[in-house]
C-alpha positions in Angstrom: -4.3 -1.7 -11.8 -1.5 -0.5 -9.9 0.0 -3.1 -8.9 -0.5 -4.7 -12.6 1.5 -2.2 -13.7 4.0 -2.3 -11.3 4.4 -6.3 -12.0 5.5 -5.0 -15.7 7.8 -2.6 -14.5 9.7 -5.5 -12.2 9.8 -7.7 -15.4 10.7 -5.1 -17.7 14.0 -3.8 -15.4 14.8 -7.5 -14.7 17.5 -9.4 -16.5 19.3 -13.1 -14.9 22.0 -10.6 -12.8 19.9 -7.4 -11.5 16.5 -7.4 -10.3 14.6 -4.3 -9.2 14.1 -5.6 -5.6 17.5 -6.0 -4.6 18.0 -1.8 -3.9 15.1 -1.8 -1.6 11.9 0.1 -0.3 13.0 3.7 -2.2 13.4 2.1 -5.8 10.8 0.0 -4.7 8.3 2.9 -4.0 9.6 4.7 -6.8 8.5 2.0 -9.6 5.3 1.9 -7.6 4.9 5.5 -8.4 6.0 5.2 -11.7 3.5 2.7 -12.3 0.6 4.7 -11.4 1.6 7.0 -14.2 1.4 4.4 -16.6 -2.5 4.2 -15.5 -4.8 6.6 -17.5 -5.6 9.3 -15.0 -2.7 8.1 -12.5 -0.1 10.2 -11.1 2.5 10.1 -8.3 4.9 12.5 -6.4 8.0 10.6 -4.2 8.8 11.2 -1.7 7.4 14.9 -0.6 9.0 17.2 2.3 6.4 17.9 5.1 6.2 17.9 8.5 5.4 15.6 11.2 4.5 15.6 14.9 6.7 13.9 17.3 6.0 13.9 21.2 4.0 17.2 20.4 6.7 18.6 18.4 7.0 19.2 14.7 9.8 18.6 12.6 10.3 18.2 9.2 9.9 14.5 7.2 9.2 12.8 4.4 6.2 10.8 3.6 7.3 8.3 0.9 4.7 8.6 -2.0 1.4 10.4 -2.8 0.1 8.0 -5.7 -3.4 9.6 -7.5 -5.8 7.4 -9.6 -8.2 9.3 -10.9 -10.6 11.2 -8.6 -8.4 9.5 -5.4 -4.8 9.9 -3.4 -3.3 7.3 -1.8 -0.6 9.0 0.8 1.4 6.0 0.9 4.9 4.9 3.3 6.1 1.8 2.5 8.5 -0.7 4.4 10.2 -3.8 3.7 10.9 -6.9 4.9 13.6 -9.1 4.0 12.2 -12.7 4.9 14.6 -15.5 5.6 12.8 -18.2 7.1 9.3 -19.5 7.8 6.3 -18.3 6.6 5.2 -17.1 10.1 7.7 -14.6 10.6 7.5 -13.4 7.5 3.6 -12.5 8.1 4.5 -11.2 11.4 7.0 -9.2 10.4 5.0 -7.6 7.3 2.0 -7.0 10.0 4.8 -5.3 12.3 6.0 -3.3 9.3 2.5 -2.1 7.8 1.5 -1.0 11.7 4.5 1.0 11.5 3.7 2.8 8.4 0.1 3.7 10.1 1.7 5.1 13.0 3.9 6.9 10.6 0.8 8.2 8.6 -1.0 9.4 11.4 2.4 11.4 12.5 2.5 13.6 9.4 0.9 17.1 9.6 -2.8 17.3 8.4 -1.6 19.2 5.5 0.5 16.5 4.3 -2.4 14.1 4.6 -4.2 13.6 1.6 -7.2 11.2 1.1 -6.3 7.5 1.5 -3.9 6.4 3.9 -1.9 3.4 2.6 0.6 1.2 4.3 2.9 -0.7 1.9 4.9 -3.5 2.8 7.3 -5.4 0.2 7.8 -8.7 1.4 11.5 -9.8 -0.6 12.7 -13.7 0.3 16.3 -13.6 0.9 16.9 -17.2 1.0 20.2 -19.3 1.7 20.6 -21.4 -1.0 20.8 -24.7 1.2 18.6 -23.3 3.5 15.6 -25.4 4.8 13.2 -22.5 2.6 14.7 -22.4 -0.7 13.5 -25.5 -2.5 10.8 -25.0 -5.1 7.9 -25.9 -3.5 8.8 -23.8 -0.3 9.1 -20.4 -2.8 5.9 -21.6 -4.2 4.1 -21.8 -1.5 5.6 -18.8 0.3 4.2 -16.7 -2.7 1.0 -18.6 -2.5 0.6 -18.6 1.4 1.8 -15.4 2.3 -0.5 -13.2 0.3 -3.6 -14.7 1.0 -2.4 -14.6 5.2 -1.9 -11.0 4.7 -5.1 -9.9 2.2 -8.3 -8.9 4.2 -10.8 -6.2 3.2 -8.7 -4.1 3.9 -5.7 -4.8 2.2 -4.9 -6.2 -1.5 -1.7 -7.9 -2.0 0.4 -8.8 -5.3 3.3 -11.3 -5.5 6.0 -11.0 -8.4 8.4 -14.4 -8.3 10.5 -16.4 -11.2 8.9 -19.8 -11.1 11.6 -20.6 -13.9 14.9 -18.5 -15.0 15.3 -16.6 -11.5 18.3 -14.1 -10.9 21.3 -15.3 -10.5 21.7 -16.0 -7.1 24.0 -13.6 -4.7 26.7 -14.4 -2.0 25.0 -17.1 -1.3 21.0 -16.6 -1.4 18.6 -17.0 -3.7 16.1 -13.9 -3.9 13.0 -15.1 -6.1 10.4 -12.2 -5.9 8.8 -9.7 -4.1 5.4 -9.7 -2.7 3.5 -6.4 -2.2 1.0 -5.7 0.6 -1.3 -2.5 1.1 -3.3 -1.9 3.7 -6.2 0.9 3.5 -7.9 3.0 6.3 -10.3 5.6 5.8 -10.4 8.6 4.2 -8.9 11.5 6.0 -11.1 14.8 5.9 -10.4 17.2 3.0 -8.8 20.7 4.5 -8.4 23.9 3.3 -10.9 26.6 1.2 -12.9 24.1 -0.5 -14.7 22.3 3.1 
């Protein structure tokens, strides 16, 4: 559902010179949230202060998202990956990124973590226009191949590309989509007066 809306959101900011995914993992995150609001019983807050732990230490952070769907909250941080060559390294990278995320998840302070921790990844192509990746078929297939390398039971995935009419392209590279990842893990145990 989320990421349905979320695919609108990309189309509906999109025009042939400026595309959504160009400003990164905050605007990113923050259509992300503003798609779960678009979902009957969905709502999101961005990127909330709290604390995390550090070498036994706390100090103050940022997680990036709490997103709610009904009766459930996702405490989402996201990363990004800006792909530039093969397939490989793009699924390696986005597995580095999302393991990140968890280890950045389990760092905040128990009262910053709510339900559902989710790891996002967006996975953007940044492709040189006479680069060995950048034909049509390659795209294709990297939207294709990618997704379904990175989606387990664990974790759904959505890719978002301009088979036809892509943005223009920008000093030089072509940048035809963005592929979300999320990863799940299990609830964390509800805290506070209500145990």
């Amino acid at each position: 559902m989320v990421l349905n809306e979320f695919g609108k959101l990309l189309n509906e900011y999109n025009t042939s010179k400026d595309v959504a995914y160009w400003y990164g993992e905050r605007a990113l995150t923050g259509l992300l949230a503003a798609a779960a609001w678009r979902i009957k019983g969905g709502w999101s807050i961005e990127e909330f202060t709290g604390l995390r732990r550090t070498g036994g230490r706390q100090n103050s952070g940022k997680g990036d998202a709490w997103i709610g769907i009904q009766r459930k909250t996702f405490t989402v941080e996201a990363k990004m990956v800006w792909a530039q060559g093969p397939l490989d390294t793009a699924i390696k990278d986005a597995r580095k990124f999302l393991d990140e995320a968890a280890d950045q998840l389990d760092s905040l302070d128990t009262t910053y973590q709510v339900d559902i921790p989710t790891a996002v990844c967006y996975v953007v192509p940044e492709l040189h226009l006479y680069g060995g990746f950048s034909t049509s078929k390659d795209i294709d297939q990297f939207f294709t191949e990618v997704p379904r390398a990175l989606k387990s039971s664990k974790r759904c995935a959505g890719a978002f590309w301009y088979k036809n009419d892509q943005p223009k392209p920008h000093q030089g590279k072509r940048y035809p989509g963005v592929i979300v990842i999320a990863q799940f893990w299990s609830r964390w145990p509800k805290r506070g007066s209500d145990n």
